[in-house]
ROBANU-139362 format. One record per residue (C-alpha): residue number from 1; residue in three letters; x, y negated, z negated. Coordinates in pm, 1 decimal, decimal comma. Example, Ala and Ser with C-alpha at 12.3 -4.5 7.8 and 13.67 -1.06 7.14 Angstrom:
<sites>
- 1; ALA; 1230,0; 450,0; -780,0
- 2; SER; 1367,0; 106,0; -714,0
</sites>
This chain:
<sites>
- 1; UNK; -17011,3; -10530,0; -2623,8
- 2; UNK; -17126,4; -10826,2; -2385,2
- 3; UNK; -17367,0; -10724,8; -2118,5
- 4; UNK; -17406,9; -10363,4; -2282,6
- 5; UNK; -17563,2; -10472,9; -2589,3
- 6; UNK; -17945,8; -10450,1; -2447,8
- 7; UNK; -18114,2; -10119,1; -2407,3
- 8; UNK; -18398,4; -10089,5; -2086,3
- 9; UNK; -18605,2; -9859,7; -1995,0
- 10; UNK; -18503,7; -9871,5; -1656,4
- 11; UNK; -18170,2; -9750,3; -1769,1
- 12; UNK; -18333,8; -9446,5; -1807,2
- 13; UNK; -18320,3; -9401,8; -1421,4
- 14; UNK; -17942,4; -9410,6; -1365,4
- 15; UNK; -17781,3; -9089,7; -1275,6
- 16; UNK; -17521,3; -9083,8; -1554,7
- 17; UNK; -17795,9; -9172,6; -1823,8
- 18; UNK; -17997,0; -8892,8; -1664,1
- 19; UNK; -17713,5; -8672,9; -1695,2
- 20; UNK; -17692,9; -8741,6; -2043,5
- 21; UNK; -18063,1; -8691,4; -2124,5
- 22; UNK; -18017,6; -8323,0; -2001,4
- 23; UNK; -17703,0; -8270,3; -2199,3
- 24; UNK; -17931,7; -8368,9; -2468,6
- 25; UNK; -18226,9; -8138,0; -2389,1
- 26; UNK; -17975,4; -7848,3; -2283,2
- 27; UNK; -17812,3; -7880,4; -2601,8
- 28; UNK; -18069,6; -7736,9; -2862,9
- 29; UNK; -18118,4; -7459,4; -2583,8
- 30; UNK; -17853,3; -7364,6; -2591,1
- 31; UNK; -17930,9; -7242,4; -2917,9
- 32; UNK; -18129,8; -6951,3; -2812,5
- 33; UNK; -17840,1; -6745,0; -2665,6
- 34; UNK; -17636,0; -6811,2; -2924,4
- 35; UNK; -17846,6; -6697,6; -3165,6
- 36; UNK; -17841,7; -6347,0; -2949,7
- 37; UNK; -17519,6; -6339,2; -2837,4
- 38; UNK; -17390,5; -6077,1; -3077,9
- 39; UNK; -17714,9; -5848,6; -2948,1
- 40; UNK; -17736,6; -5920,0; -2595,7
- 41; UNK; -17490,4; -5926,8; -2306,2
- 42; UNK; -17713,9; -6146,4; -2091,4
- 43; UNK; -17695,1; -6429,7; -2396,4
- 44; UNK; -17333,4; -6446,2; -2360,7
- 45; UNK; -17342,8; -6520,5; -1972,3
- 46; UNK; -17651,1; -6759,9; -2044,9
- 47; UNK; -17422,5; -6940,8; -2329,5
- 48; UNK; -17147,8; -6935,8; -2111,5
- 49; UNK; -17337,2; -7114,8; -1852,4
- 50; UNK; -17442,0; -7368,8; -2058,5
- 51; UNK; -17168,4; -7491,5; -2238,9
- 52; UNK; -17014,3; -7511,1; -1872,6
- 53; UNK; -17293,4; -7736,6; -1750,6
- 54; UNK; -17292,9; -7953,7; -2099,4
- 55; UNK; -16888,3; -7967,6; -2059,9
- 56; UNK; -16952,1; -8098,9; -1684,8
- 57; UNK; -17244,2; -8336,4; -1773,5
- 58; UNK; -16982,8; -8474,7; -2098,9
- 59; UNK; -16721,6; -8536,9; -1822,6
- 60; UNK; -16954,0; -8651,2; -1532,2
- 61; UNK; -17161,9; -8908,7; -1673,6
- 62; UNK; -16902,3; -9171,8; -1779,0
- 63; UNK; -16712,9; -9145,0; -1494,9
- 64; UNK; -17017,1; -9189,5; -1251,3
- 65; UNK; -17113,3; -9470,9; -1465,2
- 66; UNK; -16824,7; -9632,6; -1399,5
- 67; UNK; -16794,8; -9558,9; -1057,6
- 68; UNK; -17115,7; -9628,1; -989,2
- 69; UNK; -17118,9; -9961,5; -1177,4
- 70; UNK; -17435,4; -9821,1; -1405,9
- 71; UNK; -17219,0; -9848,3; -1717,6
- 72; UNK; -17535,1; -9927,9; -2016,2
- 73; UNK; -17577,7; -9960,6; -2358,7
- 74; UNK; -17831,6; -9692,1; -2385,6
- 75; UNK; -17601,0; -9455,4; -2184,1
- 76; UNK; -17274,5; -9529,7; -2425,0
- 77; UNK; -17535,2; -9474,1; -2707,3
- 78; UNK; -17679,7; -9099,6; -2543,2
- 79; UNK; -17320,7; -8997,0; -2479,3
- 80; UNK; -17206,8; -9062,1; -2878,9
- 81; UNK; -17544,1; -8864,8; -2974,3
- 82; UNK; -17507,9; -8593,3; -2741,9
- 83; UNK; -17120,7; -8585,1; -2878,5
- 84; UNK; -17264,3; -8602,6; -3220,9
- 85; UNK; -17446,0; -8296,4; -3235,6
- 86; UNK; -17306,0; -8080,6; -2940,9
- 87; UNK; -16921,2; -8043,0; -3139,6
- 88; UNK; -17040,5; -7988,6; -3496,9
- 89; UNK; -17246,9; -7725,7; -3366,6
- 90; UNK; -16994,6; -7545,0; -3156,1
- 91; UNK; -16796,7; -7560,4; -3453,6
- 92; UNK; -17062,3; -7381,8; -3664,9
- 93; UNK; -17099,0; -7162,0; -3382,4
- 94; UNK; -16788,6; -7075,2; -3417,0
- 95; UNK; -16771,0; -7046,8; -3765,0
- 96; UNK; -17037,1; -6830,4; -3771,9
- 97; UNK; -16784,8; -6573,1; -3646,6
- 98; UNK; -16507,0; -6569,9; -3865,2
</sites>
């Protein structure tokens, strides 16, 4: 990987790793309407919202990296664990309703 292989802390402070950092937070809260969403109407909305803003973040933050020139190693590495866990559990989600 070159110039990507070192991870800083002051990566932490570029928009697309911050991006990814809340993908990562929103992820496990996303949890909590989903766990309701059979019970409450409100939970599906919240959900909804959710996986819209985690979608947006997934798309956003590699392409402002790039356009931004703030491509990192610790950003390529938040974006594979945010991928990681958010698809499994959508597809468990999912499951769950079959």
């Amino acid at each position: 990987m070159g110039h990507t292989d070192n991870i800083k802390i002051s990566d932490l402070k570029t928009i697309p790793n911050m991006l990814s950092i809340s993908r990562l937070i929103l992820i496990p809260a996303m949890l909590i309407p989903a766990y309701y969403i059979q019970d409450e109407p409100q939970a599906r909305f919240v959900f909804l919202i959710m996986f819209i803003v985690i979608g947006v973040t997934d798309k956003l933050d590699g392409t402002l990296a790039r356009y931004l020139n703030q491509t990192t190693a610790l950003g390529a590495k938040l974006d594979t664990i945010a991928d990681m866990v958010f698809y499994p559990l959508i597809a468990l989600w999912l499951y769950r309703f079959e």
